[in-house]
C-alpha positions, 0 to 999 in steps of 0.5 A: 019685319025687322026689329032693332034691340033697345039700348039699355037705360039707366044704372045697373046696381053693381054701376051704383054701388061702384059709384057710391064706393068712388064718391065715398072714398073722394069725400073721405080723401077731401075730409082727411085733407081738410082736417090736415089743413086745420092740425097745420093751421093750428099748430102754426098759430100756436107756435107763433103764439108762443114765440110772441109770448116767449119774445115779450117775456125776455124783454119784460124780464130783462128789464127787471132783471137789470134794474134789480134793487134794494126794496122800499124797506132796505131788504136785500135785492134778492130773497129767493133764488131756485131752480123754478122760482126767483124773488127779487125787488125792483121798482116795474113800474118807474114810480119810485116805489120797489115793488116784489116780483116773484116768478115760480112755476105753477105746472106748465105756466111761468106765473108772475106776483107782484107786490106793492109797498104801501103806508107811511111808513112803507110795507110789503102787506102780502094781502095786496099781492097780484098773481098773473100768468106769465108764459104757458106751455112751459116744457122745461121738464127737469132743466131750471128755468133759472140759473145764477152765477157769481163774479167770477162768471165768463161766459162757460162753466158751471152755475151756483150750486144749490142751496144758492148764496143770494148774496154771490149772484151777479149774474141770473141765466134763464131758459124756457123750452116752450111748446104748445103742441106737446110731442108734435111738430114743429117742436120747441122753442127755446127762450136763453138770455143772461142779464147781470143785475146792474145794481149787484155788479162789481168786476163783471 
């Protein structure tokens, strides 16, 4: 009689483990690609949040800037000119009144005060001070957001040295280095624009 040798069926273990190594590896590749997927994604937004946030700062600030103007109570335009911090009166919101607008620093946020003169006759009472949050994800480290220049400005040379003499400024600089993702990609934005207070200016 002749008889004929069954096929093996099924798996062998080594079969079985050399499987499970396969597949183990193809879901760790797939997870690694989804979460590189999900850091680029949400690196992107946060860049692009900034640039929409740096972008709406340097339009809202060079308005107030420019429009820079003696206070409801006839102080000088200017109090406060540093490195990190800028106090200046100016009528934001076109209703007649000058209302004090402080920009400091507060860690890595840019924070925006402002006041509202109020009563017959006008005050400044420091009680009725709204503080907001400006732009975040400063990293200017140890460069000035704010930078001032005199009458004699032409476009190069060095800014007002400090204590600044409110009474020179002509012109204010301000830079803003923004990141929202620390040391990693794709880097820094940098926010630079000039404006020469209109109400201040004399040969510029």
């Amino acid at each position: 009689m002749n008889f004929k040798n069954k096929e093996k069926t099924g798996f062998t273990i080594i079969e079985v483990l050399f499987s499970i190594v396969v597949l183990s590896l193809i879901m760790v590749t797939i997870l690694m690609f989804q979460k590189n997927i999900f850091l680029l994604n949400s690196r992107s937004q946060g860049n692009l949040a900034v640039q929409q946030e740096g972008r709406k700062a340097v339009k809202s600030m060079t308005k107030e800037f420019r429009s820079i103007s003696q206070s409801s109570i006839g102080s000088y335009p200017i109090s406060v000119a540093s490195d990190n911090a800028f106090t200046f009166y100016t009528d934001a919101d076109g209703d007649g009144l000058k209302e004090r607008i402080k920009y400091f620093m507060n860690g890595t946020t840019l924070m925006r005060a402002e006041l509202k003169p109020t009563g017959d006759p006008a005050a400044y009472v420091e009680g009725n001070e709204v503080v907001s949050e400006f732009v975040h994800d400063v990293a200017n480290g140890g460069s000035p957001v704010f930078s001032y220049y005199d009458s004699s400005y032409d476009g190069s040379g060095a800014p007002l040295a400090a204590p600044v003499n409110i009474l020179s400024i002509r012109l204010i600089k301000t830079d803003l280095i923004l990141d929202a993702n620390g040391a990693g990609e794709p880097g820094p934005v940098t926010f630079t624009f000039q404006v020469v207070m209109r109400n201040l200016k004399d040969n510029l």
